[in-house]
C-alpha positions as CSV (number, residue, x, y, z in Angstrom):
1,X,9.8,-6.7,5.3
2,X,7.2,-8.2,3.3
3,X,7.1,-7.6,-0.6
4,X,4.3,-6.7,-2.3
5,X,4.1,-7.0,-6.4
6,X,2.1,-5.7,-8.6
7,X,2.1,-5.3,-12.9
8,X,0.8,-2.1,-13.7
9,X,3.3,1.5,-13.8
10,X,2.0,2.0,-10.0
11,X,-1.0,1.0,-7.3
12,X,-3.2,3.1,-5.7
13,X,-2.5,2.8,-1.8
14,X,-6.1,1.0,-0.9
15,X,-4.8,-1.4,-3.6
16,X,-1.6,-2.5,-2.3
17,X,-3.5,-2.4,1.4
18,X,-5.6,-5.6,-0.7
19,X,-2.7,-7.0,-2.2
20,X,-0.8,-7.2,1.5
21,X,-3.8,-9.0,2.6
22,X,-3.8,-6.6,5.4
23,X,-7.9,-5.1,4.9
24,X,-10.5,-7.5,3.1
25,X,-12.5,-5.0,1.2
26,X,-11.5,-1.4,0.1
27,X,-13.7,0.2,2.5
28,X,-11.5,-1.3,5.4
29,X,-8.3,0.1,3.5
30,X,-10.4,3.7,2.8
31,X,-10.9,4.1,7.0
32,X,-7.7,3.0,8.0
33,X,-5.8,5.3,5.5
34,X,-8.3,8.7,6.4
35,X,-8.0,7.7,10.0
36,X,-3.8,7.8,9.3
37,X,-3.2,4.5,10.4
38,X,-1.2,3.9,7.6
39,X,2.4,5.1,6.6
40,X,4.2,5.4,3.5
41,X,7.6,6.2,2.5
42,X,7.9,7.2,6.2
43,X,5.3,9.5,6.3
44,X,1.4,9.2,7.5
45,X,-0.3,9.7,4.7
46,X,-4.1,10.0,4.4
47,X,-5.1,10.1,0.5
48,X,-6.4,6.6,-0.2
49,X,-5.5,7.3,-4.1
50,X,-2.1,8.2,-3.4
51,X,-0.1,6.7,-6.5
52,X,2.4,3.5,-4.7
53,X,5.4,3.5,-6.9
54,X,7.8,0.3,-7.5
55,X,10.4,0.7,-4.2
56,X,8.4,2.5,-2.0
57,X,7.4,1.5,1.2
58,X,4.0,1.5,3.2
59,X,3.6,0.6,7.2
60,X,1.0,-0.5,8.7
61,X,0.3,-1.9,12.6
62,X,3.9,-1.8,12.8
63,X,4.9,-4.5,9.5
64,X,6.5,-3.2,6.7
65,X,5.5,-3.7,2.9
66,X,8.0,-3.3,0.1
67,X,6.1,-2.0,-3.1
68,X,7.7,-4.2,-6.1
69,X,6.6,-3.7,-9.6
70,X,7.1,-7.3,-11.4
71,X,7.2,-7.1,-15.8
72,X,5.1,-9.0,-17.3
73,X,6.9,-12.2,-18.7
């Protein structure tokens, strides 16, 4: 399982798509989620603003991504 880190409280689901390098633009990441390509926690979920949470986990083409919320330093 591959983790994924972000800063902020949480990421929006197209966002962490971006940040797992898995889409190159958020239009890709907007299709793929509607279409319900794309998994989180377990569950196909379609709402490409769906709030991503430190610990959960999206799927996607059958890879893993750990969502992990890094502090600033």
């Amino acid at each position: 399982m591959e983790k994924v880190y972000f800063h902020t409280e949480f990421v929006k689901l197209q966002q962490l798509m971006k940040l797992a390098d898995v889409v190159g633009q958020g239009s890709d990441a907007k299709a793929l989620i509607q279409e319900g390509y794309v998994k989180l926690n377990g569950e196909v979920c379609t709402m490409r603003g769906k709030k991503v949470y430190d610990g959960d986990i999206m799927e996607f083409e059958g890879e893993s991504y750990l969502a992990c919320r890094r502090d600033e330093e």
